[in-house]
SELOPA-150794 format. One record per residue (C-alpha): x, y, z; residue number from 1. Coordinates in steps of 0.001 Angstrom, whole numbers. Last residue first. Layout:
N
X;Y;Z;NUM
...
This chain:
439
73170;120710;118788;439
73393;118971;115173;438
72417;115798;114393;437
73416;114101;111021;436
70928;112185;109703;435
72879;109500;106875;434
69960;108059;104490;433
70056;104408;104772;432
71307;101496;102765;431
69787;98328;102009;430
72219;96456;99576;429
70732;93972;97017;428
73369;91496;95486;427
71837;89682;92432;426
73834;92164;90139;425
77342;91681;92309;424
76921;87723;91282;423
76671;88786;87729;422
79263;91164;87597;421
81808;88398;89310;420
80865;85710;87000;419
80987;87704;83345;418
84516;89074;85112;417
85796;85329;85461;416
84452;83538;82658;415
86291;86399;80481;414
89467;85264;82416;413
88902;81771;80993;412
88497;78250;82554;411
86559;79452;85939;410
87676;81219;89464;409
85259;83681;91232;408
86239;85893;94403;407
83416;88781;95550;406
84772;91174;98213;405
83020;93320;100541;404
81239;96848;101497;403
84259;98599;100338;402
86783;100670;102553;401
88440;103768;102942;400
86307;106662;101623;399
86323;109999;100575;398
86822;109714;96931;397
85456;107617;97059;396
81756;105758;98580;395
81185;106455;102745;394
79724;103924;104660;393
78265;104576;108413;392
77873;101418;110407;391
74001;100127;111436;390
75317;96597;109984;389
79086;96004;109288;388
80596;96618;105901;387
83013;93026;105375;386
80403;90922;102590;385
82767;88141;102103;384
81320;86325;98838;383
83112;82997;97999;382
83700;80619;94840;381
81787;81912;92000;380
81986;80236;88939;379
78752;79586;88346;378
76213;81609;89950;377
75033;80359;92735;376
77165;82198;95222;375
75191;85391;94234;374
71795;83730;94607;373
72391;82707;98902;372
74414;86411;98840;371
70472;87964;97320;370
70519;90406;100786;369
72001;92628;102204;368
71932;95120;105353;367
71562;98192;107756;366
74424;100267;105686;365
74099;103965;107307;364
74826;106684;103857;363
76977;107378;101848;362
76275;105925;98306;361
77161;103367;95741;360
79914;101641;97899;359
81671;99338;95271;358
82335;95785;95867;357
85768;95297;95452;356
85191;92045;92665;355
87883;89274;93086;354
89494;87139;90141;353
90300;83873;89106;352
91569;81868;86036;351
93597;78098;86059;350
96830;77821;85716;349
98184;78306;89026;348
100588;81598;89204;347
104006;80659;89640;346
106499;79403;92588;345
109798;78050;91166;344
111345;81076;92731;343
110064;80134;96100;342
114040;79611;97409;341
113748;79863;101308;340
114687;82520;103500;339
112101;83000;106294;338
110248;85802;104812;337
110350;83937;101285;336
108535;81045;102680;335
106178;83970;104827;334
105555;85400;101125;333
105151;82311;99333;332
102464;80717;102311;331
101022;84541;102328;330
100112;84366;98286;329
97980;81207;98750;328
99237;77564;98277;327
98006;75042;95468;326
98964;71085;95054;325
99362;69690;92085;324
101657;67206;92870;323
101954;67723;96967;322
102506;70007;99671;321
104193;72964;97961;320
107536;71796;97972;319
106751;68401;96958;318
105683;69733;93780;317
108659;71520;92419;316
107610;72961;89135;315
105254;74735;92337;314
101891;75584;92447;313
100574;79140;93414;312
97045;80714;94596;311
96056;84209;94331;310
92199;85596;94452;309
93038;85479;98426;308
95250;88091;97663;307
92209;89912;97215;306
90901;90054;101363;305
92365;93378;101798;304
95839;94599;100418;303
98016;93485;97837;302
101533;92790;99419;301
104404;95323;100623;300
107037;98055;99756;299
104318;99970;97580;298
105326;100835;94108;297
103211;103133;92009;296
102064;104596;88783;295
104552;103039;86586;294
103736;104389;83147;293
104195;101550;80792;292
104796;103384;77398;291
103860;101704;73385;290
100750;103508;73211;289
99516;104143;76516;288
99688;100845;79117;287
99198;102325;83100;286
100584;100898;85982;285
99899;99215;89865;284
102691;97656;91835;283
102628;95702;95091;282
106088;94694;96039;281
107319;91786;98695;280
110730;91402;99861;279
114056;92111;99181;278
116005;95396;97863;277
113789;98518;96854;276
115711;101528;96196;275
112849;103358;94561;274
114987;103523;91369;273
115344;100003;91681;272
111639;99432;91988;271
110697;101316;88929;270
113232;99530;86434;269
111454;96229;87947;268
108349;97414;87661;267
108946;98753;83792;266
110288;95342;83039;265
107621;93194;84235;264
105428;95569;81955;263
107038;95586;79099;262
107118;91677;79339;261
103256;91992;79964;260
103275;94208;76617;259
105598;91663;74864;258
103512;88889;75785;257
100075;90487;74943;256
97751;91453;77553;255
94611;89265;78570;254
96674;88978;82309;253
95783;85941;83837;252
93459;87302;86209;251
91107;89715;86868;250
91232;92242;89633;249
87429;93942;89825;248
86327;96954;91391;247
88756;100096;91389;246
87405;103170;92242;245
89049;106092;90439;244
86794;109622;90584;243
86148;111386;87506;242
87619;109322;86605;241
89130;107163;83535;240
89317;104650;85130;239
88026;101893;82674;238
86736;98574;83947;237
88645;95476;83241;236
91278;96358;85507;235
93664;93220;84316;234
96354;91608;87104;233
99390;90622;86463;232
100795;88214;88819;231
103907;86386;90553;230
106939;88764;88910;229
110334;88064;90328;228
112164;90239;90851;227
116083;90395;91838;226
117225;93425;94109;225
118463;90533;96632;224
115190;88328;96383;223
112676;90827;94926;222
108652;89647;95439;221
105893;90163;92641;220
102384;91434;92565;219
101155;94019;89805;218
98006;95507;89607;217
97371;96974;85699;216
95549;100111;83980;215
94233;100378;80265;214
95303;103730;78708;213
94651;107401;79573;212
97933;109528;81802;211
96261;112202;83496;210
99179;114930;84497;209
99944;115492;87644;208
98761;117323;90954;207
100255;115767;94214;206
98687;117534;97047;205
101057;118475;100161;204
99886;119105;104139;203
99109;115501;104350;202
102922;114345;103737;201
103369;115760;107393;200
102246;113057;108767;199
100654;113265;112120;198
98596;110133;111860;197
95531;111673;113981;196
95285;114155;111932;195
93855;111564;109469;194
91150;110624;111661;193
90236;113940;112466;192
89680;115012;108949;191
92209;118192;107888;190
93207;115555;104673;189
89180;114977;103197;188
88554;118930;103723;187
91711;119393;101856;186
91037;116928;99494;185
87867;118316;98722;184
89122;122043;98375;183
91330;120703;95783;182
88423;118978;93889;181
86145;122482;94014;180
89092;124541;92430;179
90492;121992;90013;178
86796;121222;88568;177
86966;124876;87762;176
89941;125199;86361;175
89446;122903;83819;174
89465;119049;83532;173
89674;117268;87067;172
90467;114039;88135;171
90263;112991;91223;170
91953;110738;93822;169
91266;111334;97313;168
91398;107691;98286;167
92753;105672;95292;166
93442;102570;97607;165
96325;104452;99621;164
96881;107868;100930;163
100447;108910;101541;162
100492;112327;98897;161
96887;112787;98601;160
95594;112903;94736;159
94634;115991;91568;158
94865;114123;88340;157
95287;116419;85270;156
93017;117004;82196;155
93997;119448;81856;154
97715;121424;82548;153
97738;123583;85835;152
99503;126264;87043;151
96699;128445;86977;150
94843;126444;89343;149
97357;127059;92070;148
95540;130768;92332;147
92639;129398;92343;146
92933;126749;94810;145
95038;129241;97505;144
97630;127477;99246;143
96265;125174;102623;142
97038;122354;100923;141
100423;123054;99830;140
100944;121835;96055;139
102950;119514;94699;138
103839;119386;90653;137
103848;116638;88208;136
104097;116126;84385;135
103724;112246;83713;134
106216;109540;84826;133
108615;107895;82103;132
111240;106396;83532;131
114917;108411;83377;130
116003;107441;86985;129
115631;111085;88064;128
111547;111017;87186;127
111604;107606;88818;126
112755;108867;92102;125
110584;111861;91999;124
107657;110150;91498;123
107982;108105;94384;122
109119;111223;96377;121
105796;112625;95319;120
103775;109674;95842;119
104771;108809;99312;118
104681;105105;100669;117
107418;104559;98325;116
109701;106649;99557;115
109560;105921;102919;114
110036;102266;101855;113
113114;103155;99971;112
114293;104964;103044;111
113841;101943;105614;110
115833;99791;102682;109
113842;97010;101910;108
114242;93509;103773;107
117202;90675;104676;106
117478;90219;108410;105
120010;92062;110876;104
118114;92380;113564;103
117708;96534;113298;102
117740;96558;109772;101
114846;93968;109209;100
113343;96629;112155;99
113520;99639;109830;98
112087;98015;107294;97
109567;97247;109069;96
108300;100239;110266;95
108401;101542;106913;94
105733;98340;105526;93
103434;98915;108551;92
103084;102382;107100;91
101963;101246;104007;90
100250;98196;105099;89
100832;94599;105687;88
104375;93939;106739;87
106370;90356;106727;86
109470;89858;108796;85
111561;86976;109164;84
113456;84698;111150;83
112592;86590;114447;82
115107;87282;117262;81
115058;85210;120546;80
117608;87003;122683;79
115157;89960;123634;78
112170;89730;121303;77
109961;92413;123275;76
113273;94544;123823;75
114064;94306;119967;74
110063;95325;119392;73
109773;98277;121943;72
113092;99941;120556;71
111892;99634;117241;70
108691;101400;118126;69
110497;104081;119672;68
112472;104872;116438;67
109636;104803;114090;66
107031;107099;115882;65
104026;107240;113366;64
104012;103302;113320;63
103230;103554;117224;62
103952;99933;118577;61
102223;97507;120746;60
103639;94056;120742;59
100839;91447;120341;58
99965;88451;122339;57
97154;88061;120708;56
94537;88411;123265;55
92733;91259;121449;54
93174;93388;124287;53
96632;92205;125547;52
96827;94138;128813;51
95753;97549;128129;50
98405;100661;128621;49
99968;99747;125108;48
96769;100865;122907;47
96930;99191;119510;46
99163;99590;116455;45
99951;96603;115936;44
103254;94099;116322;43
101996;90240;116137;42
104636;87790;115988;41
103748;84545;113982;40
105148;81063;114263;39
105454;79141;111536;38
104095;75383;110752;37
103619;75765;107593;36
99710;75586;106986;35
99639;77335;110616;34
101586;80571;109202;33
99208;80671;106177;32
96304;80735;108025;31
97645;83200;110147;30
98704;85262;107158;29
95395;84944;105640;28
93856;86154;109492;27
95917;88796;109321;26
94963;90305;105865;25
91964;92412;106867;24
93705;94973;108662;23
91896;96766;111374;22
94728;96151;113865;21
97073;97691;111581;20
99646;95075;110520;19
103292;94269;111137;18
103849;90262;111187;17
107476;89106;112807;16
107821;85823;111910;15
108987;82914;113749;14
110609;79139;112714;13
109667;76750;114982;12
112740;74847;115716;11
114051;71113;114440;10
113249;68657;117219;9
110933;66616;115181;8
108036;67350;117404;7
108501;71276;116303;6
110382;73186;118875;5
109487;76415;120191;4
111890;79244;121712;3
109760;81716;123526;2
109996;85510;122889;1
């Protein structure tokens, strides 16, 4: 790794970045990272016997194999160690905490971040820290559904242990539903693609109880075990299942004080119990009665193109470029990265939100159209429609990916949801039926 040194002499400070090479956030971080000035590091996932495929300069790791991967990184770095490291990802998210540990930079705890990217040991961990967490059991895969059915309070949530995004989340209601939803996930965790990861948390199925009530993201960052929240963000829509897609993040919070408070609170109880020390945290909850039932705590950011629904200001204004000025979720998180004070980083005042656009069917997506009308609509600030042409697309609970993201800011957070459903109303989606050939 090359020393650089900006024209004042001072050096380039470098990041470490750990992403899939399919993740959509890179290209936010490397905005972010030439908005400061900062150099970033690529380690992915990609094929180490090419020379630099996506001309990036990357370090090829295997996230599956931790302790090789280090190795690779520290002998890729040499002397020149990074100032910081920033994951995007679940797995990503391990790998680096293993490496903050390795150079001797501030991070989560490698086991904490294990811990979190599983939902059984994440319920665990708050179940022995006294937080309320519903009833919960695992279950081996390949056990018998009706037999395991029996064991089983309804409604109850049947979900993967490591998958992310609500991917093989159901809900079921009798025994019935329980037998036909477990033999889903099983089909869903035996797929190719997901033997591929050889992780043994895909042998196990969470089953817990279904916990009703308005749902929350959360985004904050800890600074030595310290958090500090950046956003609450409404799920307007109810998920109350069968299946759990979530569509639109909405934001300022339309909760009360005290229940945002609660909820602030309930993350930060949640993250100790985790183990989680310094750096980002993505959060997601449930409001029932008086209770904030933390759901989960990843060890990372928000994923996909929504942080860019996020902008900050500063009480300090020169630190963020100007009076008035706004910076996106990355510039606070590679600032943090690199050890600098953001805590007088908050949300900007005015409203936003993004829209996941749903997938309403499997089937071969050829195209769109109405995106000229969509951005019309008042309010709306940017439609990224990410589904590629002639590409299969496969809805939840099965799938891993929406066919794009709709961002709106206006006065009000009401603005912002009456903007986003409109825009998504004028977008017309051409999809085809799937033919499967068979020999």
């Amino acid at each position: 790794m090359v020393l650089l040194r900006r024209a004042d002499g001072q050096p380039v400070k470098r990041v470490l970045l750990l992403a899939t090479t399919t993740g959509y956030q890179i290209r936010s971080f490397g905005e972010a990272a030439e908005a400061l000035g900062v150099r970033l590091v690529f380690a992915s996932d990609r094929c180490d016997q090419l020379e630099d495929p996506w001309w990036d300069q990357a370090i090829p790791v295997r996230f599956q194999d931790e302790a090789r991967s280090v190795d690779a990184v520290v002998a890729a770095c040499g002397d020149s160690a990074p100032d910081g490291i920033v994951a995007v990802g679940d797995r990503p998210a391990v790998l680096a905490a293993h490496l903050a540990d390795a150079f001797g930079l501030p991070g989560h705890a490698p086991a904490a971040a294990g811990k979190c990217g599983n939902k059984l040991t994440t319920r665990q961990a708050l179940q022995a820290a006294g937080l309320p967490t519903p009833w919960f059991v695992s279950m081996p895969i390949g056990g018998d559904a009706e037999w395991q059915s029996v064991r089983v309070e309804y409604p109850a949530v049947i979900k993967p242990l490591a998958l992310s995004g609500s991917r093989g989340v159901m809900r079921v209601d009798d025994a019935g539903e329980f037998v036909a939803a477990f033999e889903r996930l099983r089909r869903l965790l035996e797929a190719p693609d997901l033997r591929a990861e050889r992780d043994a948390a895909h042998g196990q199925a969470l089953v817990e109880g279904f916990i009703p009530g308005a749902e929350y993201a959360i985004e904050g960052l800890l600074t030595d075990g310290t958090l500090q929240l950046l956003a609450i963000c409404d799920k307007p829509d109810p998920l109350d299942g069968p299946f759990f897609e979530e569509t639109i993040y909405r934001m300022p919070s339309l909760a009360s004080e005290e229940v945002q408070q609660r909820i602030g609170e309930a993350v930060a109880a949640a993250s100790i119990a985790l183990g989680l020390h310094h750096g980002p945290v993505h959060a997601e909850c449930r409001v029932f009665g008086e209770t904030v039932y933390v759901l989960e705590v990843a060890a990372r950011p928000i994923g996909g193109l929504c942080s860019r629904a996020l902008r900050f200001r500063s009480s300090t204004p020169e630190a963020a470029g100007g009076t008035g000025a706004v910076v996106s979720l990355e510039q606070v998180i590679l600032r943090h990265a690199t050890g600098e004070r953001v805590t007088s980083y908050v949300r900007e005042d005015a409203a936003s939100g993004v829209m996941m656009v749903p997938i309403p069917k499997r089937g071969v997506f050829r195209s769109v159209s109405g995106v000229h009308e969509a951005r019309r609509v008042p309010g709306i600030e940017d439609i990224r429609i990410t589904a590629k042409a002639d590409t299969t697309i496969v809805p939840l609970p099965e799938g891993k990916s929406y066919l794009g993201f709709i961002f709106a800011r206006a006065t009000t957070p009401e603005a912002v949801d009456e903007a986003l459903r409109e825009a998504h109303a004028r977008l017309r989606f051409e999809i085809d039926r799937e033919v499967i050939v068979t020999a």
